[in-house]
N, C-alpha and C positions, 0 to 999 in steps of 0.2 A: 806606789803600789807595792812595789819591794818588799818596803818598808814594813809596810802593813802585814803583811804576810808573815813578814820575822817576826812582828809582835806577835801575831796570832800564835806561831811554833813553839816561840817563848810561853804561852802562856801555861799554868798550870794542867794537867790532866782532867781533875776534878771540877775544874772551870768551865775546860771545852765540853763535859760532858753537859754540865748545868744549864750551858746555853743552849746547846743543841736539845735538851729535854723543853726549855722554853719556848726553842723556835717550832717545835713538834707540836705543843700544847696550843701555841697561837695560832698553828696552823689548823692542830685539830679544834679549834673553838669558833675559827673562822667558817669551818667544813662547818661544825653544826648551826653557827646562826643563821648561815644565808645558804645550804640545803635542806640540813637532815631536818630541822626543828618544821621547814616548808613541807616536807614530806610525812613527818610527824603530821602535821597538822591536817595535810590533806587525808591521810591515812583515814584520821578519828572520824573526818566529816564522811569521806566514804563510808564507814561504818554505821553514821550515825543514818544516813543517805538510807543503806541496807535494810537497816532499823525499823525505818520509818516506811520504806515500801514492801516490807516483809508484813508490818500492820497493814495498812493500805489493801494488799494483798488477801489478809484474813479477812478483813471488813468485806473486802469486796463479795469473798468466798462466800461467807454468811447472808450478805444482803442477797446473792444469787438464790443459794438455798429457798431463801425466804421467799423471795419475789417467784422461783418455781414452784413452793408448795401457795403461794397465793392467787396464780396461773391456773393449778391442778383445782383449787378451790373454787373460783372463779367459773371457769368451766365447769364442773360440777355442778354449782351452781344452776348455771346457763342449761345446761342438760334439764336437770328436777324443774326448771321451768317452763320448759318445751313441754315434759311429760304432765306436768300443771296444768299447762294450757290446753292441752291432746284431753284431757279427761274434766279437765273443767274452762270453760274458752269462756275469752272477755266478752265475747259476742252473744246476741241470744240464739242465733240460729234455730229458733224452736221448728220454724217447719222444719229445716232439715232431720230434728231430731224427730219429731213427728214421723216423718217420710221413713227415715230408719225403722221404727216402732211399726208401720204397719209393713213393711218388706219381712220381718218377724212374727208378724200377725198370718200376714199370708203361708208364708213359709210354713208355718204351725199348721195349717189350714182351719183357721176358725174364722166364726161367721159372730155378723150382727156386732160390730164395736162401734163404739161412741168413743168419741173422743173428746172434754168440753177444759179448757186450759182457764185454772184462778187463778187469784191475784198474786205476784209473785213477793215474795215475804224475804226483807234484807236480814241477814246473819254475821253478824262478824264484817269479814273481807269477801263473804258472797253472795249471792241471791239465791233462796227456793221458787222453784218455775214448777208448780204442782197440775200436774193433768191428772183429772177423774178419765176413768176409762171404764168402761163396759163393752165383758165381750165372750162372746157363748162357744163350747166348744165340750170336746171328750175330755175328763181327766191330765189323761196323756198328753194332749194338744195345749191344753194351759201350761202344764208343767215344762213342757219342750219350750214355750214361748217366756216364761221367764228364764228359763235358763240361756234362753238365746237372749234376750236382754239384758240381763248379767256379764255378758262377753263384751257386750257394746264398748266401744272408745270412752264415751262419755259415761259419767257417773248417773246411773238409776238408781233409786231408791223405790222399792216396793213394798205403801204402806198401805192401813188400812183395808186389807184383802179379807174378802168375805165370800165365798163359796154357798151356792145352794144351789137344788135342782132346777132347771129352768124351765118355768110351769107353761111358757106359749111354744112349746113344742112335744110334739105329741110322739112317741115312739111308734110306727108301724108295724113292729114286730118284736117277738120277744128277745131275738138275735141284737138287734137294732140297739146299739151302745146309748147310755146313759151320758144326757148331754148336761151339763153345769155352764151354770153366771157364774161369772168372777165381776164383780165391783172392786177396785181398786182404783189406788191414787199412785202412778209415777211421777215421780220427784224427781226431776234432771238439776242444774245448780249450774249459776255463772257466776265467774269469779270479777268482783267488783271493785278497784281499790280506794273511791272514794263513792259513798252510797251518793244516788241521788232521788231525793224523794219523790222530785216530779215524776220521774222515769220508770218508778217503782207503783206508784199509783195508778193501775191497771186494772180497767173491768176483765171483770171473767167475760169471754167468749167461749161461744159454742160452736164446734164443727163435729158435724158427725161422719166419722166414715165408715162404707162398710164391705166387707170383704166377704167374695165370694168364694172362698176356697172351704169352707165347711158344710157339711151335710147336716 
């Protein structure tokens, strides 16, 4: 081992350094194959990792976006169908609507209305549900009674209206208000999503009502 050692003393300057640059090089080539390059490598895939849940993350953001404004839609939606339905309903409900028409009749305080319901006629995605009406009253009283009928939930349509004096009643005095016929047709509407034509082929009936709240 001596030995050894005196060779090494003996050997040139320029030798001992070449070697120990060698033993450095192998040592630092060693460091990178079996750490740095593992670390290297884990590094990129973290990044690439980053990368890919940074997209991941945009996608997500966007689908969000999307999926709230189709939420907001949806709803929306959902609402104008309710309001669809409140103003034109799948049902026929006609006496109900009836019943509403003369609670307005009375209110108004007019007399002598007929009420006699035709055949109801398909449109598109809904039905016309046409009632002829006749019904005697002042001016005033007619006018109060469509406008209270314009307010109704349900869509009326007021066609067909014809005014004149109304000849079976006699004024008692010269004071005594000018009473007028109104003949008309309201039009109420149900919304249908596939017509059915059995359902639709309806005699007219006649019900007459008549309300006692005019003079």
């Amino acid at each position: 081992m001596q030995n050894l050692f005196d060779r090494l003393a003996a050997v040139a300057l320029g030798i001992k350094l070449g070697v120990l640059v060698a033993i450095i090089a192998l040592l630092g080539g060693g460091y990178y194959y079996f750490f740095y390059s593992d670390m290297v490598d884990e590094k990129e895939q973290l990044i690439a990792q980053g990368e890919k849940l940074d997209k991941e993350k945009k996608e997500y953001e966007k689908r969000k976006v999307e999926y709230l404004a189709f939420r907001n839609e949806v709803n929306s939606l959902l609402e104008e169908q309710k309001e669809l339905l409140r103003v034109l309903p799948k049902r026929d409900d006609i006496e109900q609507f009836i019943e509403s028409v003369q609670s307005q009749i009375e209110l108004a305080g007019l007399s002598k209305v007929s009420s006699i319901r035709e055949a109801a006629a398909p449109v598109e995605m809904y039905v016309k549900i046409p009632i002829r009406m006749s019904l005697v009253g002042t001016y005033h009283q007619i006018n109060h009674f469509f406008k209270n009928v314009g307010e109704l939930k349900r869509i009326v349509n007021i066609e067909d209206l014809n005014l004149q004096p109304n000849t079976e009643t006699i004024a008692t005095s010269l004071t005594a208000p000018v009473l007028l016929k109104a003949n008309f047709v309201a039009t109420t509407f149900q919304f249908q999503e596939k017509a059915s034509p059995g359902s639709l082929q309806q005699k007219a009936g006649g019900t007459s009502i008549t309300s006692g709240g005019g003079k």
